[in-house]
N, C-alpha and C positions, 0 to 999 in steps of 0.2 A: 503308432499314431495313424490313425486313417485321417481320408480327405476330409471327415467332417468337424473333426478336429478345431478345436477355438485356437488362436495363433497364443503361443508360446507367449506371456508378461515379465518372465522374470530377468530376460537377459538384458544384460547391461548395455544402455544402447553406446553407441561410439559416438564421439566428442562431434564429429565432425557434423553431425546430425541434429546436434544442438548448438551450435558453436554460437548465437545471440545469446545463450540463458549462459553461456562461458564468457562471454564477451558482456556481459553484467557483472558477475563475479567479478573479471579483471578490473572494471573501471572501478567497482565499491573498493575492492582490495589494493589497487591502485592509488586510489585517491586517501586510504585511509594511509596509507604509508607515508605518504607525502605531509599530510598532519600529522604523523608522528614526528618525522623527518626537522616539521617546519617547529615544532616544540613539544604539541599535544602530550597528556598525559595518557600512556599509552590503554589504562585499565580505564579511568574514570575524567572524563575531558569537562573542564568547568564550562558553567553557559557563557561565559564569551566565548573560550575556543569556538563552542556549537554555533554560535549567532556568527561569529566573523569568516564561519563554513558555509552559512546556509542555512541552518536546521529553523526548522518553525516555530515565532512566537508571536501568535496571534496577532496582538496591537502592531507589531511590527511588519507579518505580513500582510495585515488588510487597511494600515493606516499608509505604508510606503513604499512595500517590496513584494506583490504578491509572487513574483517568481518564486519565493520561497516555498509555495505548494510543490515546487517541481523538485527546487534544489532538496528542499530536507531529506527525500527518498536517498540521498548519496552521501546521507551523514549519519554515523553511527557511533553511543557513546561508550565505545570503550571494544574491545578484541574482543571481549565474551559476547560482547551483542552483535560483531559484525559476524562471526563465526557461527553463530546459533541462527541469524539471519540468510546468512549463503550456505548453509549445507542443507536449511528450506529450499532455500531456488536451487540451488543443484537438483532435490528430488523433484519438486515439484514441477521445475522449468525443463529439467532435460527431457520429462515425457510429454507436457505440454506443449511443446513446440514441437513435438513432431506430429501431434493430435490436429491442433490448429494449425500448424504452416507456421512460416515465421513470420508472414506480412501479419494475417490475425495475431499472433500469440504476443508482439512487441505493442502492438495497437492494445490490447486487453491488457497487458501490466504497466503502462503509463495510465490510460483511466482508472485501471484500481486503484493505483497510488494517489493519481488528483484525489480523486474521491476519499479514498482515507484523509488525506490532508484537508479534505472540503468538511467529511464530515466533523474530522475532528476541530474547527476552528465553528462549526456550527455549534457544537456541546459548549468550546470554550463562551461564547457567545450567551448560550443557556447557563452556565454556571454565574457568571456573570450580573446577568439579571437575578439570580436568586441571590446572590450575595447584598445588592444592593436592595431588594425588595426586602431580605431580611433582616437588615439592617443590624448584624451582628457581622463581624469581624472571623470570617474564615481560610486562615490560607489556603486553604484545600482548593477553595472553588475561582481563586485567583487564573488566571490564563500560566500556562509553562511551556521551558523549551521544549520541544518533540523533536524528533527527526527517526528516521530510517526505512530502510524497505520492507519492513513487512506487512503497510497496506496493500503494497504491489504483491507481496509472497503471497500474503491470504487469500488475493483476488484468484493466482492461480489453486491455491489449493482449493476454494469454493467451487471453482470450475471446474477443476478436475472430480471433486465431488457430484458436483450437477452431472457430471457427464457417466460420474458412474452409476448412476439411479435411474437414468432414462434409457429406454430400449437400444443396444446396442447400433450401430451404425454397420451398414456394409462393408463397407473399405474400414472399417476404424482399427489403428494399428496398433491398441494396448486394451489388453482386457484389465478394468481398474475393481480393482478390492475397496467394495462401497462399507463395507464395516469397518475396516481400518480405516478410510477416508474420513467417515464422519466421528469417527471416535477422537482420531489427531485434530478436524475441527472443534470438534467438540471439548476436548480438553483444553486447547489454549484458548477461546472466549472463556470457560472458568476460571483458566488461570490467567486472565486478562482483569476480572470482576474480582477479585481474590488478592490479588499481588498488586500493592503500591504501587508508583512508578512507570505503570503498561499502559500504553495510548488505547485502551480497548477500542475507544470511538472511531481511530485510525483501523482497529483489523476491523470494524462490521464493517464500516463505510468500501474498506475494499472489496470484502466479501460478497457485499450486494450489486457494487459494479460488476465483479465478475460472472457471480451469477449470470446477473443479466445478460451479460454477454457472451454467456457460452448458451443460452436458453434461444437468442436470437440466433446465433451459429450454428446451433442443432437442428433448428427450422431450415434453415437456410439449405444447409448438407440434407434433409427429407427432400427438401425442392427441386435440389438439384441445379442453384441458383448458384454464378460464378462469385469470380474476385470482386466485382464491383458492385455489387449486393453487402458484400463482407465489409468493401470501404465504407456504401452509408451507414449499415449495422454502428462502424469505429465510430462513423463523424456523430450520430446518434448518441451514442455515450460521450464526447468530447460537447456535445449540445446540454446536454445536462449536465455535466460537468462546470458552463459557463452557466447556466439557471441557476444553480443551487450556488454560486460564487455569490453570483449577483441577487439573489435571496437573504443570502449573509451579510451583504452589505447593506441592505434595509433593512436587517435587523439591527445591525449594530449601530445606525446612526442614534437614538437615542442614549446610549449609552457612550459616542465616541469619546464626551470630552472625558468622562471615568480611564478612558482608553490612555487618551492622550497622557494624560497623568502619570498612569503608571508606566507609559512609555519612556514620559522622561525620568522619571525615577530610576527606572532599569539602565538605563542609557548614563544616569548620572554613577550610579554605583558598578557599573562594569567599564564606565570609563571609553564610552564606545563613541 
């Protein structure tokens, strides 16, 4: 290998390098244990368990609990989705954080995940209105429970994408494979749009946070601008993050007492 050499990508970095994207894994894997513990069904958890966790349902988070945008990210239904969820952040998060630092890389996958949570109670919102404008009877387009992290996953894997199609960086300490990037993006939005069940709305919405914030970050590292360029970069995304909250809320005032309704509906048959 001579000096001009591109720096080695394939070796395994050491835990200790990543120890925040470890230290997400514990608390997801952590906390899911404890709902197994506390009764959960350990493969397929019913929408109470998920509502009495945290997980997102719309009427519910924007009529009384918007923490819910935060907490869902730490609820996951069932072992096959927390697993298929953290072996994403494992890949994604052990390289990401050493790319961005941990102050950016923790800052970037809490706004993916609002943002997934934001956009996904945006859609619910839109389905909503088509239901009642079209005045036919569709469960499909009723609001549902959501929860878990891979608006947060997809923000890093979109970033990690963006940063492998823009001109290399000086210092940057992984050389990223941009065709496998965007083909692994690439396939789960299909298989997002395709497969029942999948918060698509939740991976764009993270996706495009990310984006955004690795495009701002990229800038940033050309400038040669510090940590405190990086924080208003974060607080910038955490500012849109409350816009597009509060966008959703005058959308849905029309629509709340429909809300209301099915809130206590839900509320009445989950016994909550």
């Amino acid at each position: 290998m001579s000096k001009y050499s591109p720096p080695t990508s394939y070796r395994k970095p050491e835990v200790q390098l990543w120890w925040i994207t470890a230290l997400l894994i514990g608390i997801n894997v952590g906390l899911f244990g404890w709902q197994v513990l506390s009764g959960m069904d350990i493969s397929q958890p019913s929408s109470r368990d998920a509502i009495s966790w945290g997980a997102d349902y719309a009427p519910l988070t924007y009529l009384a609990e918007p923490i819910r945008l935060f907490s869902s990210m730490f609820f996951h239904f069932g072992l096959i989705h927390l697993m298929l969820n953290m072996w994403a952040l494992y890949i994604f998060g052990s390289v990401a954080e050493q790319l961005f630092g941990r102050f950016y890389f923790i800052g970037l996958y809490v706004c993916a995940g609002l943002m997934g949570s934001l956009f996904s109670g945006y859609m619910n919102i839109q389905d909503t209105y088509a239901l009642i404008e079209g005045g036919v009877a569709n469960p499909e387009l009723l609001p549902s429970v959501s929860a878990g992290a891979s608006g947060a996953v997809m923000g890093l894997g979109a970033a990690l994408t963006v940063l492998s199609i823009l001109p290399i960086l000086p210092q940057q300490r992984f050389i990223l494979d941009k065709k496998t990037l965007i083909m692994i993006m690439g396939l789960n939005l299909v298989m997002g749009f395709m497969i029942s069940g999948i918060n698509n709305a939740a991976h764009i919405g993270g996706m495009i946070m990310g984006a955004c914030l690795t495009l701002l970050w990229y800038l940033l590292q050309r400038l040669q601008w510090g940590k405190l360029m990086q924080l208003i970069a974060l607080i910038l995304g955490v500012v849109v993050c409350g816009l597009l909250y509060q966008y959703n809320l005058a959308l849905l005032e029309p629509i709340r007492p429909f809300w209301q309704d099915i809130l206590r509906l839900m509320q009445q048959q989950l016994h909550i």
